[in-house]
C-alpha positions in Angstrom: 345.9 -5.6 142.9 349.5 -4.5 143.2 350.1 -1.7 146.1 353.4 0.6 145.2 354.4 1.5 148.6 356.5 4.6 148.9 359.7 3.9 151.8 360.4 6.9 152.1 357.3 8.7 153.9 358.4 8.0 157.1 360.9 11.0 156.4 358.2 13.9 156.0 357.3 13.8 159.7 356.0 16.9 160.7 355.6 18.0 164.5 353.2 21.1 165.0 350.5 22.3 162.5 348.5 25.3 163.4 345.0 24.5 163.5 342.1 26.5 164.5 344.4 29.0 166.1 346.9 27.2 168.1 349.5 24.9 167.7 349.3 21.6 167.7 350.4 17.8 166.9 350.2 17.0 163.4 347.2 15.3 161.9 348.8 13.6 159.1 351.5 11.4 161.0 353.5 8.6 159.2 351.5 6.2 161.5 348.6 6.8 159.2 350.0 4.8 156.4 351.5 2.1 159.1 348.4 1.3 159.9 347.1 0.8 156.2 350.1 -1.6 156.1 349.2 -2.9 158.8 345.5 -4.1 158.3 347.1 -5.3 154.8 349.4 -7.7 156.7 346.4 -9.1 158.2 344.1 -8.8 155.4 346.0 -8.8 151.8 345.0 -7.7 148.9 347.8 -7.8 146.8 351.9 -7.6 146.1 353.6 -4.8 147.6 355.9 -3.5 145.3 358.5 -0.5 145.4 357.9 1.5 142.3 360.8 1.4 139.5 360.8 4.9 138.1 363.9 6.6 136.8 364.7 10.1 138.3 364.7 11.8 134.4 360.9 10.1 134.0 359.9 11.5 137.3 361.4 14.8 136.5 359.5 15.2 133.4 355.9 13.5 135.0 356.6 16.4 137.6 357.2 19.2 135.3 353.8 18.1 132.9 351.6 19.2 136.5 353.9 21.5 138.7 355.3 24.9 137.4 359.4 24.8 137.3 359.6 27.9 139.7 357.4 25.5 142.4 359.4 22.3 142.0 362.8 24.2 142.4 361.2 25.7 145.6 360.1 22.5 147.2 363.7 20.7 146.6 365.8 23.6 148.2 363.3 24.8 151.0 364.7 22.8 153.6 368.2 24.0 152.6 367.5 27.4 152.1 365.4 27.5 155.7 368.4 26.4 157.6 370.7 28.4 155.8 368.8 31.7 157.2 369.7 30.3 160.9 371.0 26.9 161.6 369.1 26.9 164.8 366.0 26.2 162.0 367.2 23.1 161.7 365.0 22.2 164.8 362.0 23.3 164.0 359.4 22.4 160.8 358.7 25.0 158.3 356.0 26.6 158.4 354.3 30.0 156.2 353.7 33.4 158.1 353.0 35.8 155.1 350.7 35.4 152.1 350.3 37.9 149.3 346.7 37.8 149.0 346.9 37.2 144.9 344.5 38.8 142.6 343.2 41.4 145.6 344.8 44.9 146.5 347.5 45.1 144.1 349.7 42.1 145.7 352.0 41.0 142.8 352.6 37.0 142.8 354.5 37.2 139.0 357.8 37.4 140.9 359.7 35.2 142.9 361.1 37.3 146.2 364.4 36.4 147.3 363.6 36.4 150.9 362.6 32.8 151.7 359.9 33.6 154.1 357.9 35.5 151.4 358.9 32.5 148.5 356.9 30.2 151.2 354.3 32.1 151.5 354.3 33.0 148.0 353.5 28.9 147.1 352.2 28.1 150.8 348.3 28.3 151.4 348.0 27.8 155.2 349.9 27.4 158.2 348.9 23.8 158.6 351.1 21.7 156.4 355.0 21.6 158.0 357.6 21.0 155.6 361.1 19.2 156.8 364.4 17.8 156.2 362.5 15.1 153.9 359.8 16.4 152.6 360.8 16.4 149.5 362.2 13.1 149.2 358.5 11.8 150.5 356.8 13.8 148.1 359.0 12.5 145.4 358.9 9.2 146.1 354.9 9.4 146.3 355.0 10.5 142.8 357.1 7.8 141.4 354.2 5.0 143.2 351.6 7.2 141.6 353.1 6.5 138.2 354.0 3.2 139.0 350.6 2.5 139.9 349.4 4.1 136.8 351.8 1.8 134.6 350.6 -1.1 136.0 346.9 -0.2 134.9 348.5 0.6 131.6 349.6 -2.9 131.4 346.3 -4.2 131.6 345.9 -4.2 135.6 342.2 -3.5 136.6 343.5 -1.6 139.5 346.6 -0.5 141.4 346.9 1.4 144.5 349.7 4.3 145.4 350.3 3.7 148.9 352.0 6.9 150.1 352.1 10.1 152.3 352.4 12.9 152.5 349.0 12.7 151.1 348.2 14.8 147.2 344.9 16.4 145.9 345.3 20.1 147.7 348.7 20.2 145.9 348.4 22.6 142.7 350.4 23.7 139.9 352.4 26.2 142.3 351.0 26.0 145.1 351.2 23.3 148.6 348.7 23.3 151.6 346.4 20.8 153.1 349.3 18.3 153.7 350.2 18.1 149.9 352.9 18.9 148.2 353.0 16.9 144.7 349.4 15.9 143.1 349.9 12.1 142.9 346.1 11.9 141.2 347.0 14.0 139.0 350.1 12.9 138.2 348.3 9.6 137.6 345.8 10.8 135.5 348.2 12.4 133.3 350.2 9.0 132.8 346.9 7.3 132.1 345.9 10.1 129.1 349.8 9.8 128.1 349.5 6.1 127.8 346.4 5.7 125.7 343.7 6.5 127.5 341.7 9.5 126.1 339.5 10.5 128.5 340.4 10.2 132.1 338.3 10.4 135.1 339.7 11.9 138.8 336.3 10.9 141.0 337.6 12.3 144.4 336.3 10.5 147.5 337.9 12.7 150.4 335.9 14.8 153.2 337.9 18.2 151.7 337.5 19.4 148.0 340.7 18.2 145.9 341.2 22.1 145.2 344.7 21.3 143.4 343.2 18.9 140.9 340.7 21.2 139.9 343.1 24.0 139.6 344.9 21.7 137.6 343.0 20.3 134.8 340.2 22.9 135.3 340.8 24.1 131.4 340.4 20.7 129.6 338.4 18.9 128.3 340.1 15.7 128.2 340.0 14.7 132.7 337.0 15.1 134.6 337.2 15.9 137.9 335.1 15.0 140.5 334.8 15.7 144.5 332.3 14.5 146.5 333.1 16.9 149.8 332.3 19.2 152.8 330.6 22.2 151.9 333.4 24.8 151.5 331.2 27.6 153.1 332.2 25.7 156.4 334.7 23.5 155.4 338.4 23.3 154.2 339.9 24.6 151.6 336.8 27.0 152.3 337.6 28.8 148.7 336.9 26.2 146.2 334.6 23.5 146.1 331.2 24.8 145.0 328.8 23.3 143.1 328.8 26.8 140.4 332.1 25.9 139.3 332.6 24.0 136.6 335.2 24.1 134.5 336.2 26.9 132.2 337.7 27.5 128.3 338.0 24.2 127.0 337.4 22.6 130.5 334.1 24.1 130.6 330.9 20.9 131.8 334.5 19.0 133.0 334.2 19.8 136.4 331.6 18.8 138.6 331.7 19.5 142.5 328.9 18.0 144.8 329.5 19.6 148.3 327.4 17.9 151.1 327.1 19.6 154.7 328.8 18.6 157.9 326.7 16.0 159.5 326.2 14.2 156.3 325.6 10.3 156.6 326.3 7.5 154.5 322.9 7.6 152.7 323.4 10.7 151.4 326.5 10.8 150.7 326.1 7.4 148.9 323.2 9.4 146.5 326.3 11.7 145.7 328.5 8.9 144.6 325.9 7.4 142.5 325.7 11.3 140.7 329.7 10.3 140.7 329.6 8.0 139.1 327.1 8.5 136.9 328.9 11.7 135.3 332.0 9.7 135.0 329.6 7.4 132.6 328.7 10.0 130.6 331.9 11.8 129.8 332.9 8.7 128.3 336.3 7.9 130.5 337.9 5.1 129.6 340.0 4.7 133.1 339.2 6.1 136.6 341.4 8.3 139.3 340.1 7.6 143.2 341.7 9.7 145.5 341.6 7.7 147.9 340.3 10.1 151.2 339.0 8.3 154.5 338.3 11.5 156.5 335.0 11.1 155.9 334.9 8.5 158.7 332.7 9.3 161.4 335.5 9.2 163.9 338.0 11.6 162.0 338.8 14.6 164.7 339.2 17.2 161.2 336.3 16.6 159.4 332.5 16.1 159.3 330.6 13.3 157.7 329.1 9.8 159.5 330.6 7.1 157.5 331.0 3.9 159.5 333.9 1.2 158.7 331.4 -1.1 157.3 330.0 1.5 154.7 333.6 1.8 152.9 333.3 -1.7 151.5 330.2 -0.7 149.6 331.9 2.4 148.3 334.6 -0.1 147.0 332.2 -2.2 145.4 330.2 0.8 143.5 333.8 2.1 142.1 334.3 -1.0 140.8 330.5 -0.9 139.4 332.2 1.9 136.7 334.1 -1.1 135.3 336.9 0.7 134.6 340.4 0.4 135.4 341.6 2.2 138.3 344.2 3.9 140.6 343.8 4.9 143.4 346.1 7.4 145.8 346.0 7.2 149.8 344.7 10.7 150.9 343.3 11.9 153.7 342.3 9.7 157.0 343.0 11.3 160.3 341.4 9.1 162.5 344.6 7.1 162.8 343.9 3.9 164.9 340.5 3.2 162.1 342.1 4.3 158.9 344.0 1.1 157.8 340.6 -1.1 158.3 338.9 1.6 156.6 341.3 1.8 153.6 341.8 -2.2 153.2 337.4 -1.9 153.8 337.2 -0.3 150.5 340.1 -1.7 148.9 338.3 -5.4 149.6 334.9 -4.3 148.4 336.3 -3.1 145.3 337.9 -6.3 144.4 335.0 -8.4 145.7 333.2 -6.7 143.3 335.5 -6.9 140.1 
């Protein structure tokens, strides 16, 4: 398996997130993916490679998933956040404002010119800071996404898009949840784009990959898939149930298997099985796995009662699909567990191939 590692996440380092009402320490911390690295020192499981992807090919991946407007936001937001008060330049960005779209008349079918509202305008919470090099991160992510999708393209049975800040919340115009560019998606994408006609994105983290259903939620061609807390009690709380599934064109494409908090790892392994099982009978020829280890029974923002051990045997079932797959590093807050957790699954998988 080659692993496209992405240099420059070390740049998006936020330093408060507010979380349940207060202020805190981030959650997602560059140390997360040091300790993947880490566990892969000790335990390979393949090259580490830098992804080779041109700026204009990135540009137009980008631009297939993410509205213009958004993309222009994210690469000035930093600029234009310091230019309001250069005393900013100490302190993470974070929304204050939301329109509330599609309730009480709030209008979101202009862009304001006052940066605060543009933030909250694309923003969905208060918990994901943005910096200095957030948008280099985010962009580099994208390119190891693509990278790892070529290199299934080229006949690869799997590649793996080591990166933060982490993906699947990230919609067409819209960031939250840590995620600013969908690297599944973008993945996915590449796959159809490169011969693949069906494509499947079987999601794996604690919360609901809201942005990659918002994203392909009208076709017919990508299934997506999120096996997740239930989002009556768990984040993104306003998608992620099982009614919703797909629409137009989309509609049957979506499926959405929300499990309560406390959920342990037989359970959740009979919703894997209906995983995978759907992904059989769309027909996909290549699989997405957003990659999320916050379902660890340790991880301090989420719910479920997976043990290290049990991530091995969810490699080994993906790799029972028998398709060639990508996976993208997601979510995994328990920081110290999360590289023997990821390199766990990553093992199983190819054990099992």
């Amino acid at each position: 398996m080659k692993i496209f590692l992405n240099a420059d996440h070390h740049r998006h380092a936020g330093r408060q997130e507010m979380f349940r009402g207060r202020m805190v320490p981030c959650h997602e911390v560059p140390a997360r993916l040091d300790h993947v690295l880490a566990e892969l020192g000790r335990r390979p499981q393949g090259e580490l490679l830098s992804p080779a992807i041109g700026d204009a090919t990135l540009d137009a991946a980008l631009a297939r998933m993410h509205h213009p407007d958004y993309l222009q936001f994210l690469a000035t937001a930093w600029a234009d956040w310091v230019a309001m008060d250069p005393a900013n330049a100490e302190r993470d960005v974070l929304p204050s404002v939301w329109p509330l779209p599609n309730r009480h008349g709030f209008r979101t079918d202009t862009s304001p010119a006052n940066f605060a509202a543009r933030l909250g305008l694309y923003g969905f919470d208060a918990g994901s800071p943005l910096m200095a090099g957030t948008w280099a991160a985010a962009r580099s992510g994208a390119a190891c996404a693509l990278a790892a999708a070529g290199e299934v393209l080229g006949g690869a049975r799997s590649a793996f898009a080591l990166t933060r800040p982490p993906g699947h919340h990230a919609g067409p115009d819209f960031f939250g949840g840590y995620c600013f560019l969908n690297n599944a998606a973008l993945a996915a994408q590449a796959l159809r784009d490169g011969g693949h006609h069906r494509v499947a994105v079987l999601d794996v983290d604690y919360h609901h990959g809201n942005g990659t259903q918002t994203i392909f939620y009208e076709r017919a061609d990508v299934l997506t898939v999120s096996i997740h807390g239930d989002p009556r009690t768990e984040y993104p709380f306003f998608l992620g149930h099982a009614d919703e599934r797909g629409a137009g064109a989309g509609e049957g494409a979506n499926l959405n298997l929300p499990l309560p908090r406390g959920t342990g790892f037989t359970d959740w392994r009979m919703a894997l099985d209906t995983a995978l099982q759907a992904v059989t009978n769309f027909g996909a020829s290549a699989l997405v796995v957003p990659m999320g280890l916050d379902t660890f029974e340790g991880d301090p923002i989420s719910g479920f009662h997976l043990r290290s051990a049990d991530y091995a045997t969810v490699g080994q079932a993906l790799a029972g699909a028998g398709l060639p797959t990508v996976f993208t590093f997601e979510g995994g807050y328990a920081v110290a567990e999360v590289g023997i957790n990821a390199v766990n699954l990553l093992e199983g998988f190819g054990r099992a191939v």
